[in-house]
C-alpha positions in Angstrom: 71.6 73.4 51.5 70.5 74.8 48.4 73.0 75.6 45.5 72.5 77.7 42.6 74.9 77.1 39.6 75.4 80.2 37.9 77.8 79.5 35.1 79.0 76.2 32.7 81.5 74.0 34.1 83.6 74.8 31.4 84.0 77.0 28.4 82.8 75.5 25.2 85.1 74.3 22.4 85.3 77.3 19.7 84.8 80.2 22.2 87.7 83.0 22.3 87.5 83.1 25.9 88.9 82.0 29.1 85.8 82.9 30.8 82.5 80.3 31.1 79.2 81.6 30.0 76.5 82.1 32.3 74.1 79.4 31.7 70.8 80.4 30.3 68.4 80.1 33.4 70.7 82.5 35.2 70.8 84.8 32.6 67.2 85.3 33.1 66.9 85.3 36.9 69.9 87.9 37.1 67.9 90.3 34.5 67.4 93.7 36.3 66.7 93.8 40.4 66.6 90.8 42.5 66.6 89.7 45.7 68.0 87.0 48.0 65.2 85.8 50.5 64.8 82.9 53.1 63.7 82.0 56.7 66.1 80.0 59.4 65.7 78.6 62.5 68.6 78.2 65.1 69.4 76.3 68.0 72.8 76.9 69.0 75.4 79.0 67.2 78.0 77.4 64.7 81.4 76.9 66.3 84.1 77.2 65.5 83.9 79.3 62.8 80.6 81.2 61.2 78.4 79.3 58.7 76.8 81.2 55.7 73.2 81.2 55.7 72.2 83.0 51.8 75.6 83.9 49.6 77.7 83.7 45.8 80.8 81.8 46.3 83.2 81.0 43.7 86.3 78.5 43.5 88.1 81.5 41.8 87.3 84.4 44.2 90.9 85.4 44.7 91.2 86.2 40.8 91.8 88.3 38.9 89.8 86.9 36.1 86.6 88.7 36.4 87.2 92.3 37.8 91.3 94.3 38.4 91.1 93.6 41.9 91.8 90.4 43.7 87.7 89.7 45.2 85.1 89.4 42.3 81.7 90.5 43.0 80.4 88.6 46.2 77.6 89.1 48.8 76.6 87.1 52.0 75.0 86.8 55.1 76.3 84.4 57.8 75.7 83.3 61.5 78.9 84.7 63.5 79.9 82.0 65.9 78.3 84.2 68.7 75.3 83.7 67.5 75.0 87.1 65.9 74.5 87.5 61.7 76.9 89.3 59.9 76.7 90.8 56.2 79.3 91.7 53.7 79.4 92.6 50.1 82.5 93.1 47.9 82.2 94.4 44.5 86.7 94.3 44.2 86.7 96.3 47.0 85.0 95.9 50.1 81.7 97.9 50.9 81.9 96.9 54.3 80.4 95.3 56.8 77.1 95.1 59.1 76.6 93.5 62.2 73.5 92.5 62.6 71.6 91.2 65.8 72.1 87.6 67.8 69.0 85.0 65.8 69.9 82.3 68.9 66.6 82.3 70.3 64.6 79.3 69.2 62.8 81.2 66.8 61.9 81.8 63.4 63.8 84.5 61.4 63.1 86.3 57.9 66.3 87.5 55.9 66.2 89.7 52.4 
């Protein structure tokens, strides 16, 4: 699994907020349009529960640190544990949900 850190661990000493800094590489990377890519292969679907294939995930996602409502900003695309992927994106209120087509096959698969 890859992970992307997207912010410092903690804030630095002399800084008037409660909020970490994003650290510089994602600063750059996060400049204008972007987009998440890979390619999976699956044999059997995840059970019991789905497993993320490409998402943000924070430890603080049910704050209300970074937005009014209770969900910051998150997107992600998962295996369902029916073998079908799923895709959700919340921006502090939820802008739904797509159900995408089973990828239990044996065979490649491209996501963007």
């Amino acid at each position: 699994w890859g992970f992307l850190v997207t912010r410092m661990s903690e804030v630095p000493e002399g800084m008037s907020t409660n909020i970490p800094p994003l650290i510089t590489e994602w600063e750059t990377y996060s400049q204008g349009d972007m987009t998440w890519e890979g390619w999976f292969y699956v044999k059997s679907a995840p059970s019991p529960e789905r497993s993320m294939l490409i998402g943000s995930f924070g430890t603080n996602d049910a704050e209300t640190l970074f937005s009014s409502s209770s969900r910051r900003r998150h997107g992600a695309i998962w295996i369902n544990s029916d073998g079908r992927l799923g895709l959700s994106t919340n921006t502090g209120t939820s802008s739904g949900y797509i159900d995408g087509p089973s990828v239990v096959d044996g065979k490649w698969h491209h996501v963007a």
